[in-house]
C-alpha positions in Angstrom: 184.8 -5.3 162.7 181.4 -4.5 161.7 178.3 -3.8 164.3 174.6 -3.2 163.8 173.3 -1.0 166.5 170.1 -1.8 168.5 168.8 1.7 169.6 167.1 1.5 173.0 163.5 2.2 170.5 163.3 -0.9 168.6 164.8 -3.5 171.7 160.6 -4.3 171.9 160.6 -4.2 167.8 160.6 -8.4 167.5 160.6 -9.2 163.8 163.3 -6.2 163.3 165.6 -8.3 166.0 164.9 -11.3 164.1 166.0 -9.5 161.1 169.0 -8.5 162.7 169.4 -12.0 163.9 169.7 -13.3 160.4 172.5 -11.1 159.2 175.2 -12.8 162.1 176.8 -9.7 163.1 177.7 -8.6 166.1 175.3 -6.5 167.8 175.3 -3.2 170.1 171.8 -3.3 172.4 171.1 -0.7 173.9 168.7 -0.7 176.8 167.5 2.8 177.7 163.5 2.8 178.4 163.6 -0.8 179.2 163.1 -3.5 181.5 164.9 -6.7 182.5 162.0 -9.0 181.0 162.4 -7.0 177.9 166.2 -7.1 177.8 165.6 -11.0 178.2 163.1 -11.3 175.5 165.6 -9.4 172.9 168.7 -11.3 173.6 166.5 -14.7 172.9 165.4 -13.5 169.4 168.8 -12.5 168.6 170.7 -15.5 169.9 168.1 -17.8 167.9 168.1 -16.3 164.3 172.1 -16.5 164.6 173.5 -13.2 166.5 177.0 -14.3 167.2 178.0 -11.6 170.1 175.6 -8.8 172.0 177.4 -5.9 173.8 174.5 -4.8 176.1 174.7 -1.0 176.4 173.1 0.8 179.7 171.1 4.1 178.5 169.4 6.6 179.6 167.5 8.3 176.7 167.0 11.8 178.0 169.1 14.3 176.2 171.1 15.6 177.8 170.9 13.2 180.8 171.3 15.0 184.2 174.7 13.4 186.0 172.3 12.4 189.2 169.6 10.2 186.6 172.9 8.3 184.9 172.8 5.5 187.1 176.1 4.1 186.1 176.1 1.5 188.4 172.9 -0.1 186.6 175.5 -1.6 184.4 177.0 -3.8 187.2 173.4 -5.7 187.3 172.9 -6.1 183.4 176.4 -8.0 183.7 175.3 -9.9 186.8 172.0 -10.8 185.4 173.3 -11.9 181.3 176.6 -12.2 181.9 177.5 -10.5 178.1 179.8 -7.8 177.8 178.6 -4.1 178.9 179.3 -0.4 177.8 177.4 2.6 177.6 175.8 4.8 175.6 176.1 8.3 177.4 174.1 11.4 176.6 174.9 13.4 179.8 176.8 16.9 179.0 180.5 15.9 179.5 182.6 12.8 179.5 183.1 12.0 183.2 180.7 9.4 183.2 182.7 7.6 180.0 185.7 7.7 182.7 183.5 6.4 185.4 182.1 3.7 183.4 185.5 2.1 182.5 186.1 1.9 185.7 183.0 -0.2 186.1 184.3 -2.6 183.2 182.3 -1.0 180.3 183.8 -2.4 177.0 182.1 0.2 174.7 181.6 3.8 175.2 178.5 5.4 172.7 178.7 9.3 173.1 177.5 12.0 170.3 179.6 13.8 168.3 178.5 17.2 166.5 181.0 20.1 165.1 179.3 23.2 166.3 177.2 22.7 169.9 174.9 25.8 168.5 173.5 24.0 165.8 169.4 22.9 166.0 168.9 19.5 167.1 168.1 17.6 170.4 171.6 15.8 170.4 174.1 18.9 170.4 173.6 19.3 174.4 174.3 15.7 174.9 177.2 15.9 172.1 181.1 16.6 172.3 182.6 18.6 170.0 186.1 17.9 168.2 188.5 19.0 171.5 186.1 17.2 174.2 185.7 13.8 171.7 189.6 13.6 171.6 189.6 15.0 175.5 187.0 11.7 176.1 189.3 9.2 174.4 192.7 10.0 176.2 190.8 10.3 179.2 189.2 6.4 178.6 192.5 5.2 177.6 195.1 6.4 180.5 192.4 4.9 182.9 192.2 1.7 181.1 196.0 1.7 181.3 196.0 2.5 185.2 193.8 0.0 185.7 196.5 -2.7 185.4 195.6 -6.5 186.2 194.7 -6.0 189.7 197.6 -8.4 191.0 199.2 -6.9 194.0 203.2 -6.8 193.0 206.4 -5.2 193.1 207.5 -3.5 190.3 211.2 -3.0 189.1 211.1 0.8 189.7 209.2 0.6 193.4 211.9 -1.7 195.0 214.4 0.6 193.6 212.5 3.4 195.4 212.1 1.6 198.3 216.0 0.9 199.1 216.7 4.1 198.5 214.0 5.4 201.4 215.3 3.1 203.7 218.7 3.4 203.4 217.8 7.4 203.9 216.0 6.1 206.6 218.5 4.4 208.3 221.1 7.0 207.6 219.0 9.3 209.6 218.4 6.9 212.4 222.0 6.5 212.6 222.7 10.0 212.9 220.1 10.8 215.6 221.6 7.8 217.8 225.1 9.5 217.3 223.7 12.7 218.7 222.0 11.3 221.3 225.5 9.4 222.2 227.4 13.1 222.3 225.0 14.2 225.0 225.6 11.4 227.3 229.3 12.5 227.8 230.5 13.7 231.1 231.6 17.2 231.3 235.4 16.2 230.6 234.5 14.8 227.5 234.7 10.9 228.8 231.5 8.9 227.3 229.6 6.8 230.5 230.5 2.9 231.5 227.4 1.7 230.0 226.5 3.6 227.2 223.5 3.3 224.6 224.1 0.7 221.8 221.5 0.7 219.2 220.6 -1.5 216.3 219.1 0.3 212.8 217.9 -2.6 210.9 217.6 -2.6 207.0 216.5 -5.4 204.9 219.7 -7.9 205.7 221.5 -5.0 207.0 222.4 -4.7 210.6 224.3 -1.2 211.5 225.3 -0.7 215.3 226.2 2.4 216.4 228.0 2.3 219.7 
């Protein structure tokens, strides 16, 4: 699908955004160096020349970004306060904070790519090469996948589990009761009048050992 994206620099550049309006794409705004009221002011221009869809991207445009100055959680507010879909656009060193921020419901991740981390250039510090980028991506996508639906349920392979560990469970209750039982003999082997009768209990199950 294609995207035009907004770098954080031009977000206060009006006639470009109305520009960008006009073409009815789908947009990628990205929101490093800027305020709420700004943010605001950009999403009107774009939704009014014709933008169909704006994925607001949280940013910090310091390259690389130190871990502590990320502010992850930043992108909570921009979905509380426009309620548009989120992401990031991440120039810290690694890709801990792309993990962290799908977590937090990001629905695009931004992060630089470069071959050789020794070439010249502000973004190779901030950039992944080949083996992280790929690293990155698994990373994203087993933690979208544990994420599940958040509904609280039993799956197939849990109950099977959990009848297993309790009829262990009970097994072993069962055998400590029949050890307690042997002790309670008299010395010629007769057990007592009264002696101990105890229930294990197991789903529907009731086992007496006597």
């Amino acid at each position: 699908m294609p995207l035009i994206k907004i770098p954080s620099g031009e977000i206060t550049n009006l006639p470009y955004l109305e520009e960008i309006g006009k073409l009815h794409t789908p947009a990628l705004l990205s929101t490093g160096m800027c305020n709420l009221s700004e943010i605001t002011d950009a999403l009107g221009i774009l939704d009014d020349n014709g933008c169909p869809e704006v994925t607001i991207l949280h940013c910090n445009t310091q390259y690389p970004t130190p871990y502590e100055d990320a502010n992850l959680t930043a992108m909570l507010e921009l979905f509380d306060q426009f309620g548009l879909p989120v992401g990031l656009s991440d120039h810290t060193p690694g890709w801990e904070c792309d993990v962290a921020a799908t977590v937090l419901g990001a629905q695009v991740i931004e992060k630089h790519f470069t071959l050789d981390k020794s070439w010249p250039g502000p973004d190779q510090k901030a950039s992944l090469d080949p083996t992280e980028f790929k690293a990155m991506v698994q990373a994203v996508r087993h933690v979208e996948a544990a994420l599940g639906d958040g509904v609280v349920r039993q799956l197939a392979a849990r109950r099977v589990d959990r009848e297993r560990v309790r009829k262990l469970q009970a097994e072993l209750q069962l055998l400590a009761v029949r050890q307690r039982l042997q002790t309670l003999k008299h010395r010629d082997g007769v057990l007592p009048l009264q002696i101990l009768i105890e229930m294990v209990i197991v789903e529907d199950d009731v086992v007496i050992a006597h």
